[in-house]
C-alpha positions in Angstrom: 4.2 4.1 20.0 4.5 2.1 16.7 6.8 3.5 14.1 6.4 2.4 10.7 9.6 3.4 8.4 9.2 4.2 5.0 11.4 6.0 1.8 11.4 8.5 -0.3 13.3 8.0 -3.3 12.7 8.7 -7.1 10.2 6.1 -7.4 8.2 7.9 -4.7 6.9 6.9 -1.0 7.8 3.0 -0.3 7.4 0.9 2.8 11.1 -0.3 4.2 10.5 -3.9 3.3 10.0 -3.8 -0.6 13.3 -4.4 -1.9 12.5 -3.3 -5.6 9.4 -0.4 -5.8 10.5 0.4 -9.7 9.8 -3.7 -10.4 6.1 -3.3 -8.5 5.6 0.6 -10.4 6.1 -1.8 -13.7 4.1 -4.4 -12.8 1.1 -2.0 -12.2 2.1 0.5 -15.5 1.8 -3.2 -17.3 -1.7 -4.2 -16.2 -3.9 -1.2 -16.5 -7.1 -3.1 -17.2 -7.0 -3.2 -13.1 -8.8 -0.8 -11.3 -8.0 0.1 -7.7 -10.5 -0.7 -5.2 -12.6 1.9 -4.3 -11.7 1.5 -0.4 -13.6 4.3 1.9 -12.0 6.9 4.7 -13.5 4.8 6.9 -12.8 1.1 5.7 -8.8 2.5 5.6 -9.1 3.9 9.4 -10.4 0.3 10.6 -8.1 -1.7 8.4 -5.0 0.2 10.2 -6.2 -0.9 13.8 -3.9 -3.6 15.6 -5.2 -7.0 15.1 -7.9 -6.0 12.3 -10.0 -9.0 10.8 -11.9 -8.0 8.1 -15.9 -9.9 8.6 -17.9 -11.0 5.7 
């Protein structure tokens, strides 16, 4: 079974290998002419499979 570590700390939920989450909460505070993608249930749940390529 794969584990995937992540933290909690004051900045909120962060995967183990970003070194600095209050410099990437910044970077998105300063650019709020950026919408997130509107990604589905569905297009999440396929993206998360092992050795997912996303087709044209």
């Amino acid at each position: 079974m794969l584990k995937i570590k992540f933290y909690a700390d004051q900045y909120g939920y962060s995967f183990w290998e970003v070194m600095n989450p209050s410099a990437i909460l910044k970077e998105q505070a300063s650019r709020t002419e950026i919408d997130y993608y509107p990604f589905t249930k569905k297009q999440l749940i396929e993206a998360g499979e092992t050795d997912y390529v996303e087709q044209p």
